[in-house]
C-alpha positions in Angstrom: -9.1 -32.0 31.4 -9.8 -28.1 30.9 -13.2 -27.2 30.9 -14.0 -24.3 27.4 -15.5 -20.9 28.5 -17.3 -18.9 25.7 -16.8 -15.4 26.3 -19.6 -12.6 24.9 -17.9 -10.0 22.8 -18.6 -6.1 21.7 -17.2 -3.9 18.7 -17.3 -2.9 15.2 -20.1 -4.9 14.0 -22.3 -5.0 17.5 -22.4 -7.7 20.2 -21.6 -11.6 19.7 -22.6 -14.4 21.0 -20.1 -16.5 23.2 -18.7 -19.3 20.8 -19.1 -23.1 21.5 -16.9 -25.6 22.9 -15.7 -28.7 24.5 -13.5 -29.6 28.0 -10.3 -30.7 26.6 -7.4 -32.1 27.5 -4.7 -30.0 27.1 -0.4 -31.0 27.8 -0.2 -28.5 30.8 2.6 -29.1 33.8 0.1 -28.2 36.6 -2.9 -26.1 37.3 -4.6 -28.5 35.0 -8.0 -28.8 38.1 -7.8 -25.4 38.5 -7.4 -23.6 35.5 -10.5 -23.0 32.2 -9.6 -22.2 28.7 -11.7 -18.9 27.6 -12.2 -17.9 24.2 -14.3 -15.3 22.5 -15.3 -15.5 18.5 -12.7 -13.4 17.7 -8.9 -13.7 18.4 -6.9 -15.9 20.6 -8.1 -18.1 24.1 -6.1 -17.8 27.5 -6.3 -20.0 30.4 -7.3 -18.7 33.8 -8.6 -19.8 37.0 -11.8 -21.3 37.1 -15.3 -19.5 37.6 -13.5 -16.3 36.4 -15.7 -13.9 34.4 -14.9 -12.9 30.7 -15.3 -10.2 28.3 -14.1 -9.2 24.4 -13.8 -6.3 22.7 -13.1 -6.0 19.0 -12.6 -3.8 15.9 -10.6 -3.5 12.8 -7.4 -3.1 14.8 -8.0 -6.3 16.3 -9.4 -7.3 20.0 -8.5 -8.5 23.5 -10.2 -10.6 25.8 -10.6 -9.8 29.6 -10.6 -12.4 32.0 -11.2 -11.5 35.5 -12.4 -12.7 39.2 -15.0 -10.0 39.7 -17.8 -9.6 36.9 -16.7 -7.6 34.0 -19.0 -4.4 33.2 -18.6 -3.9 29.5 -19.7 -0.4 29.5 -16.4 0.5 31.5 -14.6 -1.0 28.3 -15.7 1.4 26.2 -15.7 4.6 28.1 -12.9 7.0 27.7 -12.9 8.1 31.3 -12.4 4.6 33.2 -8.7 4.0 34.2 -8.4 0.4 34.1 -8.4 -2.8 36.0 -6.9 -2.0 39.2 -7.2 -5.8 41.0 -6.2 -9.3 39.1 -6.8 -9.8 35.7 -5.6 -11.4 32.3 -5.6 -9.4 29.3 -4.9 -11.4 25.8 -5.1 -9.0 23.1 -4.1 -9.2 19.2 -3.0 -5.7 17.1 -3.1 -6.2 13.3 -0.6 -5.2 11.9 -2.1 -4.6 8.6 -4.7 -2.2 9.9 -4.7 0.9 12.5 -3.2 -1.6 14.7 -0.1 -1.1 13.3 0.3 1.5 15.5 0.2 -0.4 18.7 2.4 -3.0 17.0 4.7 -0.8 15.9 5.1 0.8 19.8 5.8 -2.3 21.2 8.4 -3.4 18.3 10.7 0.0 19.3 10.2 -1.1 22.7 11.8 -4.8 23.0 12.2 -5.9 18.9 15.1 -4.2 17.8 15.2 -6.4 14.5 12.1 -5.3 13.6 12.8 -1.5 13.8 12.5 -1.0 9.9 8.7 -1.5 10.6 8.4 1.8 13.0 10.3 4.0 10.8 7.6 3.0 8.0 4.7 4.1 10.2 6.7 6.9 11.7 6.8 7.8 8.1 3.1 8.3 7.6 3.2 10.9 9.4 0.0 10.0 11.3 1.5 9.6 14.9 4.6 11.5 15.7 7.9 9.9 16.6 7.8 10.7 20.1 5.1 8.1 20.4 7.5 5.2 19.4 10.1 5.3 22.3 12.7 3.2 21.8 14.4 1.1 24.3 12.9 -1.0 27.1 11.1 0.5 29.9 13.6 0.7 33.0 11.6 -1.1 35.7 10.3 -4.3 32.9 12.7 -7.7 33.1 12.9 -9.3 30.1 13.1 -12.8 29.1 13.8 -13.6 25.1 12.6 -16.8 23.9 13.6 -15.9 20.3 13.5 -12.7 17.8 9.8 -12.3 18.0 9.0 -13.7 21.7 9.6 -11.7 25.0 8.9 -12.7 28.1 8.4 -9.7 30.8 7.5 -9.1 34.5 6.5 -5.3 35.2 7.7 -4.6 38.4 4.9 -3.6 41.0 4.1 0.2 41.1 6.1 0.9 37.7 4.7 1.5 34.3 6.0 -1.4 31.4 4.9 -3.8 29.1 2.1 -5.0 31.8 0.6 -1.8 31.6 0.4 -1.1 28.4 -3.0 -3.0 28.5 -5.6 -2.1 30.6 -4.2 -3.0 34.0 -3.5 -0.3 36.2 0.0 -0.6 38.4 -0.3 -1.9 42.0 1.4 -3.2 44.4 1.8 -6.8 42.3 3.8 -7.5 39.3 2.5 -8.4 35.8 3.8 -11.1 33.9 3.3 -12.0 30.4 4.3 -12.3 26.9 4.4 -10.2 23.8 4.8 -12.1 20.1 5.3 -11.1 16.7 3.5 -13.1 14.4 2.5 -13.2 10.4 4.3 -11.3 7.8 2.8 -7.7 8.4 3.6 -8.3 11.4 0.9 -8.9 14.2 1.3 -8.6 17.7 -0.4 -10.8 20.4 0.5 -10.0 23.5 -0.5 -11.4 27.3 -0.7 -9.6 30.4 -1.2 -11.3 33.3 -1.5 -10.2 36.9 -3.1 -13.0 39.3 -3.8 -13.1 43.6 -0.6 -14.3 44.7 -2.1 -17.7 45.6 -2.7 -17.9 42.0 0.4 -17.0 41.2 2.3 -20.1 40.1 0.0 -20.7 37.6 1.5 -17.9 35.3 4.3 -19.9 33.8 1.3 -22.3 32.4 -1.2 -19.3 30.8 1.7 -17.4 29.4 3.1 -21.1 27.6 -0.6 -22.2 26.5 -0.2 -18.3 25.0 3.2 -18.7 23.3 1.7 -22.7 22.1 -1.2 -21.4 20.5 0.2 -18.5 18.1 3.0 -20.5 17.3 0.1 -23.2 16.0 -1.3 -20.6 14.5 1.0 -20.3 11.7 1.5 -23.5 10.8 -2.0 -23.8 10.0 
């Protein structure tokens, strides 16, 4: 049994309320009395530890949710001049692809979804963002893990820019693990970044399937 955490949100159409919900029992392999299922109004839920504190932003480019041990100052998430989360965090966050996130979408595709390529040479061809923004090819210190043509596993290596921190998470001296997923027909991108306190650690392999679960339900709805 997983107990539900409403998160509070901010964006485009002013604050929200957290959203209801139940404990309930979800098929996890362990962490199962240690681990909460937060969810915001808009967007997809994550698991993470219990008595973690949780935030959302959200806009017409689509939102991520912020999950974190220490109390989340929502201020910070909106200021151009604050770096990032520099301790543990999880970061779930979904980029439409049939609005101005495209763009982010569109990044991550050249980076690790070669078969999707077609769909960066179409934005590069608005001739909004230039193509040196759409680097193609894998960062060099990210391993990556394919589940299938529109699922990637990664682990950003500690100290080393990747997937992991193209979020909000600053690099330290721990990895970040997660997953980023193609999804819908524009497409959309959700994508998980994860970086927990080593005694935590264990748990990833659950969050980052419960991730991967959910989307894939999702479109079979």
């Amino acid at each position: 049994m997983v107990p539900f955490v409403g998160c509070k949100s901010d964006g485009q159409l002013g604050p929200l309320e957290a959203p209801p919900g139940r404990t309930e029992s979800l098929s996890i392999s362990t962490g199962a009395a240690y681990l909460a299922y937060y969810k915001a109004k808009n967007g997809f839920g994550v698991l993470a530890p219990r008595h973690w504190h949780c935030f959302s932003t959200y806009g017409s480019s689509g939102s991520s949710l912020y999950v974190s041990p220490e109390p989340i100052d929502p201020a910070r998430l909106f200021s151009q001049s604050w770096k990032g989360f520099s301790g543990p965090l999880i970061q779930v966050s979904v980029s439409d692809g049939g609005t101005s996130g495209r763009f982010q979408v569109a990044k991550t595709i050249a980076r690790v979804f070669p078969d999707y390529r077609q769909s960066v040479r179409d934005v590069i061809a608005e001739s909004i963002e230039p193509a040196s923004s759409f680097p193609v090819g894998p960062y060099p210190h990210d391993k990556l893990t394919y589940r299938s043509r529109r699922i990637v596993e990664f682990e950003t290596s500690a100290e080393a820019d990747g997937l992991g921190t193209d979020s909000r998470l600053q690099s330290n001296t721990d990895p970040i693990m997660g997953v980023a997923i193609l999804f819908g027909g524009d497409p959309s991108l959700v994508q998980l970044s994860a970086r927990l306190p080593a005694q935590d650690r264990e748990m990833t392999r659950v969050i980052i399937e419960r991730v991967e679960r959910e989307v894939a339900h999702s479109e079979v709805q």
